[in-house]
NUTI-469266 format. One record per residue (C-alpha): residue number from 1; residue in three letters; chain; x, y, z. Coordinates in steps of 0.001 Angstrom, whole numbers, padded with zeros to 6 digits. Each point is the difference from the previous one (the first is absolute). Layout:
NUM; ala; A; X; Y; Z
...
//
This chain:
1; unk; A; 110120; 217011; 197297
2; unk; A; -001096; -001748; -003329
3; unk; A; -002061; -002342; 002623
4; unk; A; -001259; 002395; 001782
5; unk; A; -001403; 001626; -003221
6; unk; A; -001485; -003384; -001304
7; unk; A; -001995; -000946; 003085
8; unk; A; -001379; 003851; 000659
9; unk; A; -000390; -000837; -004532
10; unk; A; -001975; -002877; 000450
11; unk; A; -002306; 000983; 003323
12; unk; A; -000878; 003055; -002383
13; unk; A; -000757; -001505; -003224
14; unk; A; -001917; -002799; 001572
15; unk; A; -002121; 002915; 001280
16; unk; A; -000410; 001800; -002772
17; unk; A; -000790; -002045; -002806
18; unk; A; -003277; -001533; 001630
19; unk; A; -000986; 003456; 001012
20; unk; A; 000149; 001069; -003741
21; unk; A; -001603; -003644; -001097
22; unk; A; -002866; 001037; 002307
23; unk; A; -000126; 003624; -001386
24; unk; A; -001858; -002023; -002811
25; unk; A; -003797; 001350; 000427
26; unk; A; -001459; -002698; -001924
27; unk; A; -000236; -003775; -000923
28; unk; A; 001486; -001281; -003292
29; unk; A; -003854; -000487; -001038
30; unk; A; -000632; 003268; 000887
31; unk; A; 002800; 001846; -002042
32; unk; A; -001244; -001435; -002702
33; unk; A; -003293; 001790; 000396
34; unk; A; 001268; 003217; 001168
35; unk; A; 003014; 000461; -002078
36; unk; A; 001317; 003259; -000482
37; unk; A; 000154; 002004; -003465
38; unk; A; 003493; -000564; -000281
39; unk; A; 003100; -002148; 001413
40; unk; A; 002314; 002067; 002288
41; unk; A; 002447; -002881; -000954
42; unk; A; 002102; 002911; -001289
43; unk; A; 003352; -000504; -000596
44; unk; A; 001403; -003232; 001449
45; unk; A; -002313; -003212; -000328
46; unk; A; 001102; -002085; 002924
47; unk; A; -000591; -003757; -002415
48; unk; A; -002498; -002568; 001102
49; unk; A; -003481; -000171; -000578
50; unk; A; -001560; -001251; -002435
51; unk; A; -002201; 001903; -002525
52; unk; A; -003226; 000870; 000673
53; unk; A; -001810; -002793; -002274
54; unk; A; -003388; 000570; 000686
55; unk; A; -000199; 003362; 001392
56; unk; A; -001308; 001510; -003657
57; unk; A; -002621; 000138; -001503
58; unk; A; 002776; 000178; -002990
59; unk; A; 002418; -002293; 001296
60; unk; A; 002040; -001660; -002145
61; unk; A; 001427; -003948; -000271
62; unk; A; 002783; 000009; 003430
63; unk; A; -001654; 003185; 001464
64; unk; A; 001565; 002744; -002636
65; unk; A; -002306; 002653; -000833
66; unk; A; 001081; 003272; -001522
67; unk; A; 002559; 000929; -002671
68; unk; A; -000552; -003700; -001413
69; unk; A; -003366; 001265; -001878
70; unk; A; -002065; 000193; 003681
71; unk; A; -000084; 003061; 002254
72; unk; A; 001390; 000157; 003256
73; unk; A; -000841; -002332; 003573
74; unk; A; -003857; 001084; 000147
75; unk; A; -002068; -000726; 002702
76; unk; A; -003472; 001643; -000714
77; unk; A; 000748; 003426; -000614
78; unk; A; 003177; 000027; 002416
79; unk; A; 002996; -001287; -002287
80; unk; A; 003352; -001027; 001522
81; unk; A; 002598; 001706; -002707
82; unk; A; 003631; 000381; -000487
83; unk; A; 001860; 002455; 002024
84; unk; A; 000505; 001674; -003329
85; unk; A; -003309; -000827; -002304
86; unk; A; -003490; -000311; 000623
87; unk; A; 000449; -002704; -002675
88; unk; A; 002392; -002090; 001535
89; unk; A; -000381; -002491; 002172
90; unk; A; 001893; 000214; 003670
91; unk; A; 002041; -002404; -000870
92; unk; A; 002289; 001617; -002506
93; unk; A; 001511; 001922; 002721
94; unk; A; 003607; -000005; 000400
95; unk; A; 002362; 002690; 001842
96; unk; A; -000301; 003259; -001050
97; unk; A; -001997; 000324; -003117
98; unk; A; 001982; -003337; -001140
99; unk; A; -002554; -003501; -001378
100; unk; A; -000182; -002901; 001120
101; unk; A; -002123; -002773; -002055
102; unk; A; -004019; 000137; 000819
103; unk; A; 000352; -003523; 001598
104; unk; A; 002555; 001205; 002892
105; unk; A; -001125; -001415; 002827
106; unk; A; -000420; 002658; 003177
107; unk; A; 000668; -000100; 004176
108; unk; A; -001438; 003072; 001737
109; unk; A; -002635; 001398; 002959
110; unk; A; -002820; 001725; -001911
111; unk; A; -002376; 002573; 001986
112; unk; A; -002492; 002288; -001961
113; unk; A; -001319; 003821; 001450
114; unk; A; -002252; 001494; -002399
115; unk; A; 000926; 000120; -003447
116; unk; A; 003586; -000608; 001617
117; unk; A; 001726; -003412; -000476
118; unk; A; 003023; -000632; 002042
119; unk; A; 003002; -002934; 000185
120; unk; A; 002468; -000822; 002048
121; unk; A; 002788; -001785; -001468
122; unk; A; 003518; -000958; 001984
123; unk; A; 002493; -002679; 000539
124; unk; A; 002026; -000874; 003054
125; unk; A; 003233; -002851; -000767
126; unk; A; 001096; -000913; 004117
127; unk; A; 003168; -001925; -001037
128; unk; A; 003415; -001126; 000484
129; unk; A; 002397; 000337; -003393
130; unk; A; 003455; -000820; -000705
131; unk; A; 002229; 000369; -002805
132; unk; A; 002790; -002073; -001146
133; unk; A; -000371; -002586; 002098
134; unk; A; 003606; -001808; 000823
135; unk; A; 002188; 002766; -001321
136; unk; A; 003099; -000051; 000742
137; unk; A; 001531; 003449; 002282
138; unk; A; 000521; 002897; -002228
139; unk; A; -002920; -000725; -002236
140; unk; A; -003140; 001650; -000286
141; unk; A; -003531; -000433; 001717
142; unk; A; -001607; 000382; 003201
143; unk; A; -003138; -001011; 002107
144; unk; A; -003014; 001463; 001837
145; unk; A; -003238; -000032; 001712
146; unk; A; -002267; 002061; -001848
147; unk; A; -003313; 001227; -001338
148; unk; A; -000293; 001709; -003373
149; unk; A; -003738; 001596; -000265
150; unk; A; -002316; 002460; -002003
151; unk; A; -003298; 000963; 000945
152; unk; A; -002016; 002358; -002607
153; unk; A; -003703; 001483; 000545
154; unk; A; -002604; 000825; -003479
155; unk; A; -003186; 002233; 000082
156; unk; A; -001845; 000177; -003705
157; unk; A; -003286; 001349; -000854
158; unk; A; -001700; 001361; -003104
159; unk; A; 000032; 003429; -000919
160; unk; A; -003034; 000733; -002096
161; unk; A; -000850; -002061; -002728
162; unk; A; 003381; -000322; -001668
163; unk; A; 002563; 000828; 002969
164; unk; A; 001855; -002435; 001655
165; unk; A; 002467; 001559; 003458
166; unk; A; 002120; -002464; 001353
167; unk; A; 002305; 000438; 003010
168; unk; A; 003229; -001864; 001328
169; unk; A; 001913; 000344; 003047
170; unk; A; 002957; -002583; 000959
171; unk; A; 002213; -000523; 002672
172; unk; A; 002996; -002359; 000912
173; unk; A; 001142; -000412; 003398
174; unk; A; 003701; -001539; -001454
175; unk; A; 001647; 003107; 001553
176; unk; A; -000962; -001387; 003269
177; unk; A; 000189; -003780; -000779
178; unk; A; 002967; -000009; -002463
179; unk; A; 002327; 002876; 001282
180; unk; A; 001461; 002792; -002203
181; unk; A; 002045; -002352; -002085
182; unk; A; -002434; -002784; -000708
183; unk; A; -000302; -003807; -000060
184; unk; A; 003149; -002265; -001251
185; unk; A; -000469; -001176; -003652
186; unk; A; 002597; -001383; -001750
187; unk; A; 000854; 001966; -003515
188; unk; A; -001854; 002340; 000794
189; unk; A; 000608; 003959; -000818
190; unk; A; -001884; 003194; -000088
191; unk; A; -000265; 003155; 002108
192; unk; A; 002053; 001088; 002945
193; unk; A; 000772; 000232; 003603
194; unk; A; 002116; 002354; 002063
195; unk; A; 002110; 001466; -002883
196; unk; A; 000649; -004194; -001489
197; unk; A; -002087; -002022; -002655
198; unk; A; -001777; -002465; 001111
199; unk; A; 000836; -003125; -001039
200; unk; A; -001146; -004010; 000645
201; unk; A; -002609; 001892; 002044
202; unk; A; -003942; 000770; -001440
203; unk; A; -000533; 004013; 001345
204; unk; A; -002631; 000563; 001910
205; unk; A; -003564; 001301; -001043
206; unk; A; -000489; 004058; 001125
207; unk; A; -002901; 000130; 002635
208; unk; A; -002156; 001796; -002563
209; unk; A; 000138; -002433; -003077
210; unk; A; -002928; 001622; -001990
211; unk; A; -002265; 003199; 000368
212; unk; A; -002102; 000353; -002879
213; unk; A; -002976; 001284; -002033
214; unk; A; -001291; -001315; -003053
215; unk; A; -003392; 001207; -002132
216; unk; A; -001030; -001399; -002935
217; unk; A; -002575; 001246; -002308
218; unk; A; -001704; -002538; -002590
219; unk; A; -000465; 001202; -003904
220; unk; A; -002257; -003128; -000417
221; unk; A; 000167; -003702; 000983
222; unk; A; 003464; -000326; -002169
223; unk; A; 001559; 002985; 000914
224; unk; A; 001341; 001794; 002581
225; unk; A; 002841; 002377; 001427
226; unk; A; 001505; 000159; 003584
227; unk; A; 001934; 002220; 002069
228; unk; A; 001913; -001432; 002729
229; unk; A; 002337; 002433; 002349
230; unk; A; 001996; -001818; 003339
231; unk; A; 002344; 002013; 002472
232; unk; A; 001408; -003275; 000295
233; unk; A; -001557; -002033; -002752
234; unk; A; 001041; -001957; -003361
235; unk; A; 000725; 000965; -003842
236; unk; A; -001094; -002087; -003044
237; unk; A; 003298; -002164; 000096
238; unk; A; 000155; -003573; 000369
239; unk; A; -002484; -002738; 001236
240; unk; A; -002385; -000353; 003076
241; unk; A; 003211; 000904; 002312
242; unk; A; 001015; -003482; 002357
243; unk; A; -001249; 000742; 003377
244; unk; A; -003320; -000111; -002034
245; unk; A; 000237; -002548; -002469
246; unk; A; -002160; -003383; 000312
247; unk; A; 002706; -002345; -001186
248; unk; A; 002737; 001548; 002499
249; unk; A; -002124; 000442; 002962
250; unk; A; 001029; -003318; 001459
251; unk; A; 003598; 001437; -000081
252; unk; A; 000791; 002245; 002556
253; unk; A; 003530; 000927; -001658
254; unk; A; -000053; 002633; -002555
255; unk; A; 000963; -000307; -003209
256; unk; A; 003886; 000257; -001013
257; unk; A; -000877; 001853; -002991
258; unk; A; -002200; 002322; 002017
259; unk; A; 001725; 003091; -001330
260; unk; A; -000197; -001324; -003227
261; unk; A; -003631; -000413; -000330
262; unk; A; -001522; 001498; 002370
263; unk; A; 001833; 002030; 002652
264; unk; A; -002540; 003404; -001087
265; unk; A; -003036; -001286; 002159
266; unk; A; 001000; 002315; 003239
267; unk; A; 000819; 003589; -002124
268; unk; A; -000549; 002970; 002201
269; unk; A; -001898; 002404; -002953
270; unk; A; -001552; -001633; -002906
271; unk; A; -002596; 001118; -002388
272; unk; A; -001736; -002862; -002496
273; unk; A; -002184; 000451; -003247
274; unk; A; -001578; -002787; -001176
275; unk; A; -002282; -000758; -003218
276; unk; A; -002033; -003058; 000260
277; unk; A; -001239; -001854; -003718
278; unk; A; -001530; -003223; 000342
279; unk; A; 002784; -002379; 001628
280; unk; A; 002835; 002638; -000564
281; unk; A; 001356; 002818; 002096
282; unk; A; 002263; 002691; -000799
283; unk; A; 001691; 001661; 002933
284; unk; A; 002575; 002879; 000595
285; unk; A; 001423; 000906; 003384
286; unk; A; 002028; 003019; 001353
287; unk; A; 001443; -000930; 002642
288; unk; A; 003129; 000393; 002931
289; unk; A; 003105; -001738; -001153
290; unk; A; 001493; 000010; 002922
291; unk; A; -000455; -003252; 001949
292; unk; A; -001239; 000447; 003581
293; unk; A; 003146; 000673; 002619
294; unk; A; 000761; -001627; 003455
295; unk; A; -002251; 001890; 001997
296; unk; A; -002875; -002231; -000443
297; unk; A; -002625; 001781; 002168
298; unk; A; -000355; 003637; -001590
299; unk; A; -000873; 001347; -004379
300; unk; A; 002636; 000214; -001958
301; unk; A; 000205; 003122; -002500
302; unk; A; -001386; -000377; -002919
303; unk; A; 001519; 000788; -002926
304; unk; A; -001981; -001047; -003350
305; unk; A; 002648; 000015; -001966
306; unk; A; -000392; -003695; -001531
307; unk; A; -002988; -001581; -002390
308; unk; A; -000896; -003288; -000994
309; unk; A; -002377; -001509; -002430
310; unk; A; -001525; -003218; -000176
311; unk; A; -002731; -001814; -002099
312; unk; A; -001882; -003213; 001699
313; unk; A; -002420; -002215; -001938
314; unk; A; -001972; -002831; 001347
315; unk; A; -000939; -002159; -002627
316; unk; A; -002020; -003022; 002182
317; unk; A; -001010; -000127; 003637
318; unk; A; 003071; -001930; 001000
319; unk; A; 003204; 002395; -001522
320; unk; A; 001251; 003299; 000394
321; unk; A; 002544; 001250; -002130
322; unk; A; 001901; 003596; 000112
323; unk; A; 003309; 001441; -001416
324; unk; A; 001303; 003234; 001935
325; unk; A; 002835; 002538; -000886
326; unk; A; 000862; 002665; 003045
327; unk; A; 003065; 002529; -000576
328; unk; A; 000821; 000317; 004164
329; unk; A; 002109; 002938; 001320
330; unk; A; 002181; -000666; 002740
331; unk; A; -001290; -002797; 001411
332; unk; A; 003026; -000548; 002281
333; unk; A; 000968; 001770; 002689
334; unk; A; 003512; -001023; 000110
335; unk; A; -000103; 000695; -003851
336; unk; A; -001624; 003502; -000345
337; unk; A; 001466; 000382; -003605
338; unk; A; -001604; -003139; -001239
339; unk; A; -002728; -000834; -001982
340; unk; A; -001735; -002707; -000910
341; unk; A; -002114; -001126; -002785
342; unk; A; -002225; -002752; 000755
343; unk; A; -001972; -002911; -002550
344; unk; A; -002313; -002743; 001700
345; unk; A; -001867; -002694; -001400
346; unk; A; -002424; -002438; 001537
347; unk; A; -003237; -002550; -000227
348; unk; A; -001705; -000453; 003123
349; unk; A; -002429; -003721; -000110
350; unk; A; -002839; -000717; 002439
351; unk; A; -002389; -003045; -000393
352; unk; A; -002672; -001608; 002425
353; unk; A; -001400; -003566; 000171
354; unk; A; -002034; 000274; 003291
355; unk; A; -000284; 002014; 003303
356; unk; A; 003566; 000989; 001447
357; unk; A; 001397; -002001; -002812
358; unk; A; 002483; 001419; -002964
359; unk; A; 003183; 000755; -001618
360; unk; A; 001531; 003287; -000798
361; unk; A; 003094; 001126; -001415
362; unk; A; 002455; 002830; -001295
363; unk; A; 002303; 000163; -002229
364; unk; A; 001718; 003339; 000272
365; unk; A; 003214; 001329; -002140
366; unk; A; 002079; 003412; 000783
367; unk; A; 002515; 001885; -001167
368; unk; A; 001868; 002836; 001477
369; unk; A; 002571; 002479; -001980
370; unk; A; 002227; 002783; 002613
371; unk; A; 000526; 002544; -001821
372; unk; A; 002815; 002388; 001199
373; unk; A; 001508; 003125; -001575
374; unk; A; -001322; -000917; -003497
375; unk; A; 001667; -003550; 000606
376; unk; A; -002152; -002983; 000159
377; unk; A; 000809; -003236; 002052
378; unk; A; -000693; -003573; -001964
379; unk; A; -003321; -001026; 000675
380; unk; A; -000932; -002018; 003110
381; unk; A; -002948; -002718; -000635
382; unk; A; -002026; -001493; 002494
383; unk; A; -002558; -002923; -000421
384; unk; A; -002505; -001130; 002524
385; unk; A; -002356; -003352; -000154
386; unk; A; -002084; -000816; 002358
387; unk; A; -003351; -002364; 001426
388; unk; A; -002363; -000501; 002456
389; unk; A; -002117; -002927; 000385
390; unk; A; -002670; -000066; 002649
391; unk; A; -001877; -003034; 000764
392; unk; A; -002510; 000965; 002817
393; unk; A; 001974; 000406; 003086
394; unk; A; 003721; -001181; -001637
395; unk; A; 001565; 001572; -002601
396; unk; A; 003717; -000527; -001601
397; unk; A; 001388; 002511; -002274
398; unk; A; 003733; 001144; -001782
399; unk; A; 002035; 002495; -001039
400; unk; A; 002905; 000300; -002640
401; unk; A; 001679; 003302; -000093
402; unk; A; 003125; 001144; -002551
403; unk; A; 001353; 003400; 000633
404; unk; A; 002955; 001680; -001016
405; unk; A; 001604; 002318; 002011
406; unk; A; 003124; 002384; 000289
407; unk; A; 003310; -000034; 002159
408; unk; A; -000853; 003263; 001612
409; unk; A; -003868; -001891; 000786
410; unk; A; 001683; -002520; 001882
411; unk; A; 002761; 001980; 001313
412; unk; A; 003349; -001734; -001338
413; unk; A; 002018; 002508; -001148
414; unk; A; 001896; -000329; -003629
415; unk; A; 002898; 002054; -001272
416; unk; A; 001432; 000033; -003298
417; unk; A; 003874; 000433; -001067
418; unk; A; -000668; 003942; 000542
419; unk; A; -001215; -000563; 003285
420; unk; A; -003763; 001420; -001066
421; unk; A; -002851; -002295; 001042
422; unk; A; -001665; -002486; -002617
423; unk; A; -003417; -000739; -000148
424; unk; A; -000606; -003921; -000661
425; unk; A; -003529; -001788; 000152
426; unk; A; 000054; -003407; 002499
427; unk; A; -002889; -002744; -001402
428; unk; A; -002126; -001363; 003054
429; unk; A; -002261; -002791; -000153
430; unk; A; -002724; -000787; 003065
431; unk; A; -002507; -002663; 000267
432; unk; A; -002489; 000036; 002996
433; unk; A; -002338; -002757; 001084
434; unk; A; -002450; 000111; 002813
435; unk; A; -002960; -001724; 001566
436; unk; A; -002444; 001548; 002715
437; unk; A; -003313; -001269; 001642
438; unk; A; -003064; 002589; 001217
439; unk; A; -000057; -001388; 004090
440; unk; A; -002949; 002270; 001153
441; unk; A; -002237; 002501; -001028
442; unk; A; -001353; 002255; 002979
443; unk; A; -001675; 002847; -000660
444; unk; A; -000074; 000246; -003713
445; unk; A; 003853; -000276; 000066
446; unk; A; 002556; -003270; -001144
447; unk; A; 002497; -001021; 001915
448; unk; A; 002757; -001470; -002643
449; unk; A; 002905; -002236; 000905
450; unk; A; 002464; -000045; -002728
451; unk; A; 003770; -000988; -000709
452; unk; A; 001879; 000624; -003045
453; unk; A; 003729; -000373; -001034
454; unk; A; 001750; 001817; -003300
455; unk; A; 003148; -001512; -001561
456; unk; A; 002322; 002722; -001399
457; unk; A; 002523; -000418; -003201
458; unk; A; 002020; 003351; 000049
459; unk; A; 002339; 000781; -003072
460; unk; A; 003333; -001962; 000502
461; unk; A; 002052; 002925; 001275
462; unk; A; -002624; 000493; 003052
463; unk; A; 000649; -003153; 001543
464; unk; A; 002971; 001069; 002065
465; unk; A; -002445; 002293; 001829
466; unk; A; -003152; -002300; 000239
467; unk; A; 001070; -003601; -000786
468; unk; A; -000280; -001774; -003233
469; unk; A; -003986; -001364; 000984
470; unk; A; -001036; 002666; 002434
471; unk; A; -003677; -001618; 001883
472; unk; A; -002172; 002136; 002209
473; unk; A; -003330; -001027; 001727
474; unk; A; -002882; 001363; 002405
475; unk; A; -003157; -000760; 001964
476; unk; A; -002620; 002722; 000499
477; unk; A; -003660; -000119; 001333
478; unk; A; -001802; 002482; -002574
479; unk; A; -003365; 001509; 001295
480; unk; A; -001995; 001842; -002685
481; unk; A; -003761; 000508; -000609
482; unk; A; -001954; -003315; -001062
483; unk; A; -001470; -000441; -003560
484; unk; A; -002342; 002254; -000821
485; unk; A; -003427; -001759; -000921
486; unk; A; -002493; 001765; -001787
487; unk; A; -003259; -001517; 000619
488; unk; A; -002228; -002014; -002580
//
């Protein structure tokens, strides 16, 4: 069956992403000369290209324009803005209304209709992964052929002189390539499946991963205030979410501390304010708690009965910084009483040398506390470090994860003297490193070939179940839109 799914997978994608490269109306000259008012890059920046350098009449030393004294990408009277700022430049968008540093680097199909600008952004990992290689019977892991993917479409224009509209639509197709309880990953936790948590398994993605609207009306070059409302979408928590993120798009594994950091970026009902000074944004967010259920293919109810606030500040063209705070009600199914109150920290780096060549990275910290019944759990940490290298075609990059998480999380039941469950933290330490090489480009589209392999140290009282040195490792063939170039 799994087979079956992967060659009808492959046929189909192979199809599909040239037909979308071609949907591409124009050269890279000429999108230069007929860009649109504003990036539809809404939402979730698919990393790669470089910035436009000398696209502006204002363009700045690496190709950063606004927010760093300069407007916006301008090209004539057509300039190429932020999702969320007619005085940003494009490449400050992250997921959601998250930043990413000006210099991110972008991969997407650009077509323009009227004052319309549109992108296509996706990613495709055809692979084979197994984890805990060599472990002995009893012990944890597991193996399979499969394709984790995300494909999102952005339409932007101007609305007057000061209006910016922005909208986002996203879709996974992990029901269909993952199954209902989602890919084996060892230490892994969050969500649930069939009445059981999942655990050392990623979830999948719903089908609809982001509907949303966004307008943004500008006070003056410095300031400006945005409303953003998604039926799925993302709150103000966290950074530029992982299936976006430049320095872990290599990786096609999420992140162990997803639900952590930055589990909030599918939320069916969320409703964003957002105050723009200079280089610093203030957001709030009302938003479901709930996290989205098994049934990945319909809408959730929304409940707005959670907020979140977060403040971002970009201080140079290469860092984005932004603490978060979210109070979440009942995120768990399984757990309908709980609560929990979230804290994230993060930088996000992204420098370029030359054409297709760079280095980004994350550092990302967060903190969940359950709160139950007026009783509050210890705190669990995570910690997340991560880079990307890309030289051209190659490109090597790493991860280092530390997360803490509970018995009940991993699902080994503890009982003290009056038989009444205890809660206990377990330490886990991950290191990933990987290599992959860009084989083709057809059609405006890379092919990738990549392996990587992550080395596990669990806390000593998890070894029984996964082996004192746990090692897992994959291949995958990633196909993704090429780096955008905006023309001289």
């Amino acid at each position: 069956m799994r087979s079956a799914f992967s060659t009808t997978l492959v046929l189909s994608l192979l199809l599909t992403f040239p037909v979308l490269g071609q949907h591409q109306h124009s050269t890279t000259a000429d999108t230069a000369r007929r860009a649109a008012p504003a990036n539809p890059h809404a939402g979730h920046v698919m990393p790669g290209s470089p910035a436009p350098a000398d696209t502006s009449r204002h363009a700045m030393p690496g190709g950063q324009h606004a927010g760093h004294d300069m407007g916006g990408m301008d090209h004539g009277d057509m300039p190429m803005s932020h999702a969320y700022s007619r005085s940003l430049p494009m490449n400050r968008n992250g997921s959601g209304t998250a930043w990413n540093p000006d210099n991110t680097p972008m991969y997407m199909w650009m077509s323009h209709h009227g004052k319309w600008m549109v992108m296509n952004h996706g990613a495709v990992y055809l692979r084979y992964t197994r984890q805990n290689l060599g472990r002995s019977s009893g012990q944890r892991g597991g193996s399979t052929f499969d394709a984790p993917n995300w494909f999102m479409t952005m339409a932007q224009r101007p609305i007057g002189q000061k209006g910016l509209l922005n909208l986002t639509a996203m879709i996974s197709l992990d029901p269909l390539t993952e199954g209902g309880n989602g890919y084996p990953l060892l230490f892994q936790s969050g969500e649930a499946y069939q009445g059981q948590p999942l655990v050392d398994r990623q979830h999948p993605h719903d089908l609809f991963s982001a509907l949303s609207i966004g307008y943004t009306h500008a006070f003056s070059p410095d300031v400006d205030l945005t409303a953003y409302v998604g039926y799925p979408g993302e709150p103000a928590i966290g950074p530029v979410a992982f299936m976006h993120r430049i320095s872990a798009m290599p990786n096609p594994d999420a992140a162990l501390g997803h639900h952590w950091q930055d589990a909030t970026h599918i939320t069916f009902g969320v409703a964003t304010l957002g105050l723009r000074y200079k280089q610093f944004r203030l957001e709030g967010s009302n938003f479901t708690g709930r996290e989205p259920d098994e049934h990945r293919y319909g809408f959730d109810r929304p409940r707005a009965d959670s907020w979140a606030g977060r403040l971002s500040w970009n201080p140079t063209a290469a860092l984005a910084l932004q603490v978060s705070r979210a109070t979440i009600k009942r995120p768990e199914e399984l757990h309908p009483e709980e609560d929990v109150k979230r804290t994230t920290a993060s930088i996000i780096q992204s420098s370029q040398w030359g054409e297709g060549r760079y280095i980004t990275s994350a550092l990302v910290w967060g903190m969940n506390q359950h709160v139950e019944n007026g009783h509050t759990d210890p705190a669990a940490h995570s910690v997340l470090a991560e880079t990307s290298v890309q030289l051209g075609k190659p490109a090597v990059y790493g991860r280092y994860e530390f997360v803490q998480k509970s018995n009940e999380e991993l699902r080994i039941p503890l009982f003290g003297p009056a038989d009444e469950e205890v809660h206990r933290n377990y330490t886990i330490h991950a290191l990933t490193l990987g290599a992959n090489y860009r084989v083709a480009q057809v059609a405006k589209t890379d092919l990738v070939l990549g392996a990587q392999a992550t080395v596990y140290r669990p806390d000593q009282d998890l070894k029984p179940l996964y082996g004192s040195t746990p090692v897992s490792g994959q291949v995958y063939l990633r196909l993704s839109p090429s780096l955008m170039k905006m023309g001289r």
